[in-house]
C-alpha positions in Angstrom: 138.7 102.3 51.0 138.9 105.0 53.4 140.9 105.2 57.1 137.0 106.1 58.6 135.4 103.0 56.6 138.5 100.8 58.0 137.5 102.2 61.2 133.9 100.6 60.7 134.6 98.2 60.0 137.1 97.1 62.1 135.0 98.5 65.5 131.3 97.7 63.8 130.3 101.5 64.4 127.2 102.1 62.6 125.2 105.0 62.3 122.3 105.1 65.3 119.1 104.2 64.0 116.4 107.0 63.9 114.2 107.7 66.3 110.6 108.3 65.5 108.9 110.9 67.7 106.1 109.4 69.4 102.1 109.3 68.4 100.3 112.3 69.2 97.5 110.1 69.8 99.0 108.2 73.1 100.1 111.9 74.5 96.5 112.8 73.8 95.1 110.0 76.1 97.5 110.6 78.5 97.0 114.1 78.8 93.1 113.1 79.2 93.3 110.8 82.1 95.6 113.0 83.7 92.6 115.7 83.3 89.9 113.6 84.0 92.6 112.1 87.5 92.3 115.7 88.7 88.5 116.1 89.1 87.7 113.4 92.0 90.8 114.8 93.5 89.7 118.2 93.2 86.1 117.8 94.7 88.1 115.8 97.3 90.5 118.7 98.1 87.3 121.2 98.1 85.1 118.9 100.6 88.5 118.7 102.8 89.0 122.3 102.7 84.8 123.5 103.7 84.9 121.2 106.3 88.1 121.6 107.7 87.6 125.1 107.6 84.9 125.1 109.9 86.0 122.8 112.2 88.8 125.1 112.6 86.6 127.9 113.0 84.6 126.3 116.1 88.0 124.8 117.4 89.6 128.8 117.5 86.0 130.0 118.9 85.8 132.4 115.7 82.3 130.7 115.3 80.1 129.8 117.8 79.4 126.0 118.0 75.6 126.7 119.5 74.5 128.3 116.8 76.6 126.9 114.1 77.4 123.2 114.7 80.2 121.3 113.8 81.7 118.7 111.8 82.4 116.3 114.4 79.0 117.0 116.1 77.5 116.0 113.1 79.0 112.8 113.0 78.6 111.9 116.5 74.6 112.3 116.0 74.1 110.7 113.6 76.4 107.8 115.0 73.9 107.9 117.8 70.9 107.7 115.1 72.3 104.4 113.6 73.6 102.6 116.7 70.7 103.9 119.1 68.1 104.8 116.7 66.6 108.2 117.0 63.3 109.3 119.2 60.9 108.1 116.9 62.5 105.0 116.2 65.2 103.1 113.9 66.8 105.7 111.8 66.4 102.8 108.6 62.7 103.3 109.6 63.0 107.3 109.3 64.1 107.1 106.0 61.9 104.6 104.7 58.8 106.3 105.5 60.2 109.3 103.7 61.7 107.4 100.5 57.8 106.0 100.3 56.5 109.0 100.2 59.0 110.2 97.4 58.5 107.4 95.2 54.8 107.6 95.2 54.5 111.2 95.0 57.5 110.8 92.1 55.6 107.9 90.1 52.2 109.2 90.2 53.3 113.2 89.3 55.5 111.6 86.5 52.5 109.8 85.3 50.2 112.7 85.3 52.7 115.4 84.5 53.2 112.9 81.0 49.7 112.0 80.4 48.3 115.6 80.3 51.4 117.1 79.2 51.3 115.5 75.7 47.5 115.4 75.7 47.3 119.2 75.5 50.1 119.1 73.9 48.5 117.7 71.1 45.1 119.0 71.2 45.2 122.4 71.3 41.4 123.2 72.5 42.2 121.4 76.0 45.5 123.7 75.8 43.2 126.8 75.4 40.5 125.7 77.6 43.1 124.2 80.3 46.3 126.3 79.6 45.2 129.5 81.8 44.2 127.1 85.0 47.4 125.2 85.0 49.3 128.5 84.3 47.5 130.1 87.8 48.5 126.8 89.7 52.1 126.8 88.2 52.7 130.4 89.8 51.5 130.1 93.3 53.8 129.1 96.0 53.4 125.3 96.3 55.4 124.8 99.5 52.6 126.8 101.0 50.2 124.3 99.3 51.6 121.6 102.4 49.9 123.4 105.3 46.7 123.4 102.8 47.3 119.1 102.2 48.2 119.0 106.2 45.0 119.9 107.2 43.0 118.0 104.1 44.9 115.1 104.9 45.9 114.8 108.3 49.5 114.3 109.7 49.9 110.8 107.8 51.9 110.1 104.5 48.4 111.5 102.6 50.2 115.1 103.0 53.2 114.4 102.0 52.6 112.9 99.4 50.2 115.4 97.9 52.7 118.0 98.4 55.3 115.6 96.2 52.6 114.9 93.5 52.3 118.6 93.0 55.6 119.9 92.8 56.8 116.9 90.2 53.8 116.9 88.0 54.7 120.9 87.1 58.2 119.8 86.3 56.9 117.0 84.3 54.2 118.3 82.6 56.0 121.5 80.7 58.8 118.9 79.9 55.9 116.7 78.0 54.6 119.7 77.0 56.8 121.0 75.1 58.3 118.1 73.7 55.1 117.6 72.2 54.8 120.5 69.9 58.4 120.1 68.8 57.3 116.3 66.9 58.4 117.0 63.6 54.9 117.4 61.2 56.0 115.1 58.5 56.3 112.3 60.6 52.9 112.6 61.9 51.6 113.1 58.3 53.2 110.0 57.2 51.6 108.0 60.1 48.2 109.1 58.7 49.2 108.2 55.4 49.5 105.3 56.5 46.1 105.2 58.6 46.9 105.7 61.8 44.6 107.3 64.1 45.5 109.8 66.6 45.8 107.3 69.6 48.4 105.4 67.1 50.2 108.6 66.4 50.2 109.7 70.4 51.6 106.2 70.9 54.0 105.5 68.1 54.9 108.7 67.3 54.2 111.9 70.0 55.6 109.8 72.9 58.7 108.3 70.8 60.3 111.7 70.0 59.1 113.4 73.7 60.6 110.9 75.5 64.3 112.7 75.7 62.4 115.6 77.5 60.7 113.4 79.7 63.6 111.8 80.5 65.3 115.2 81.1 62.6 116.3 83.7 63.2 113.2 85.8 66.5 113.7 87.8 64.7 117.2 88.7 61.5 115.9 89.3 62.8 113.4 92.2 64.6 116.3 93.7 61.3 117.8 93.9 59.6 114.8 94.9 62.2 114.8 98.0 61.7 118.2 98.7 58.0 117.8 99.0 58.2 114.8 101.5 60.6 116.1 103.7 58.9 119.7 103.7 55.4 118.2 104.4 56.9 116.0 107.3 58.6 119.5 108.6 54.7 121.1 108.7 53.6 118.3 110.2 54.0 114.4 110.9 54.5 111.5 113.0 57.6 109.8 111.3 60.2 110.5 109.1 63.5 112.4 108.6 61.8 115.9 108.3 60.3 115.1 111.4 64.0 114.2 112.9 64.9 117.9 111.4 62.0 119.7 112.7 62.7 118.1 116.2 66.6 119.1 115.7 65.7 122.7 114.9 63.2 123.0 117.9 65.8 121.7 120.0 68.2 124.3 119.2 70.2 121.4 118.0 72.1 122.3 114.5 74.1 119.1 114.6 70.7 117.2 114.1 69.7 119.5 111.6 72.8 118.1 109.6 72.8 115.1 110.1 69.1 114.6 108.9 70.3 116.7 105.5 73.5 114.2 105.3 70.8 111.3 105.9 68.2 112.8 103.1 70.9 113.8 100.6 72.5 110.3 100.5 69.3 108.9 99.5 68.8 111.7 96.9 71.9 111.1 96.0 71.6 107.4 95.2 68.2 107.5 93.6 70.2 110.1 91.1 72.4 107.5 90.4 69.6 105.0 89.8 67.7 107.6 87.7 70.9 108.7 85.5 71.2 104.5 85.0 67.6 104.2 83.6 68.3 107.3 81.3 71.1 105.7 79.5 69.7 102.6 78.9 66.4 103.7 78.0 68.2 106.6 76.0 70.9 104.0 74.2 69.0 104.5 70.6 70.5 108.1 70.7 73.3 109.0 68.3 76.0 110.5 70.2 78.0 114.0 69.5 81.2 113.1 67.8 83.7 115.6 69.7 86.4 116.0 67.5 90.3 115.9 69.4 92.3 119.0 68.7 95.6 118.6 67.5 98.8 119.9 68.5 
């Protein structure tokens, strides 16, 4: 025996265990969140710095708050709009009228934009016949078309929601459109194979494999649907939040003008939300892309 294993064995020295170096898979994940942290706090810092920017600019006079507005102003009116109400009423009454005309004009353009989108996408005589009309409609300005609906309809939600109905239905109907000629040919053969007619094959088997570009066009579509409500209620009408901004902007007021945007993109905003929602449940059959995690 040795004087080092004496030593050992007198003072229980051991060797130290060895360490293992760590997974890469728990640095991977840490890395991620620690990416993924960054983004709200990012869009935070962004939101901070526009705004606080221009509040600045007023407060040193390097902008002038007539024409430009402020932060603060913003706030304070539309303070006013929820604890007062606004000219024309309750602001919650403002914004309904508005949402109602978005919804309607949104559902019914869907509907249409679908049904004739996959009809002549499907039957190409209506395509032929029909292709060149909607093609004329698709390229003229359709805000202009508002004025046009203003004086068919009058100064109610009729207008309005004209004006929505057209500018979803384009949206929708190239979606459908398209999605219809890309159904993959052998399915529809084997669904005649097995005797279906072509109301069983529109229904089982056209719609089924369009449906991720319908869903696609939807999130736009409101956004249109939006624009064309509020836009028809700027050209003319009796309630509603583009009313508020059309009364803001003939007042010289840009602080109103704001805080009807703030009021009209927090229900945009929301019904994205909603709309994103319906997408991933209706859309849950999907596979999803595998991303595969580099390695270090």
């Amino acid at each position: 025996m040795t004087t080092s294993d004496v030593h050992d064995a007198v003072f229980g020295e051991t060797e130290p265990p060895a360490i293992e170096p760590p997974s890469p898979a728990p640095r991977r994940r840490t890395r991620s969140l620690v990416r993924r942290g960054w983004v709200p706090v990012g869009q935070a810092a962004v939101l901070v710095l526009l705004f606080g920017g221009w509040q600045l600019a007023v407060e040193t006079k390097s902008i002038s708050v007539f024409f430009y507005g402020s932060p603060v102003g913003t706030w304070r009116e539309l303070y006013e709009w929820i604890r007062r109400g606004t000219v024309q009423g309750a602001l919650w009454q403002q914004a309904w009228v508005t949402m109602q005309e978005t919804l309607i004009g949104f559902v019914v353009g869907v509907v249409l934009g679908v049904l004739l989108g996959l009809l002549l996408g499907r039957i190409t005589p209506l395509a032929k016949v029909f292709g060149v009309y909607i093609g004329t409609l698709n390229s003229v300005p359709r805000i202009v078309l508002g004025s046009v609906f203003v004086i068919w309809f009058g100064l109610g939600m009729g207008s309005k929601i004209a004006l929505a109905v057209v500018l979803v239905f384009f949206s929708v109907f190239f979606n459908a459109f398209q999605g219809a000629r890309d159904v993959d040919q052998q399915l529809i053969a084997h669904a005649r194979v097995l005797g279906a007619g072509r109301a069983a094959v529109l229904g089982h088997v056209v719609l089924p494999s369009a449906f991720s570009w319908i869903i696609a066009s939807l999130r736009v579509a409101f956004g249109l649907a939006i624009t064309g409500a509020v836009v028809g209620e700027i050209l003319g009408a009796t309630q509603g939040l583009g009313l508020l901004i059309q009364q803001a902007q003939g007042n010289f007021d840009p602080d109103g003008v704001y805080a009807g945007l703030v009021v009209t993109t927090v229900l945009a905003v929301v019904a994205q939300g909603l709309i994103t929602l319906l997408e991933r449940r209706l859309l849950r059959w999907k596979p999803r892309r595998r991303v595969v995690a580099a390695t270090d």
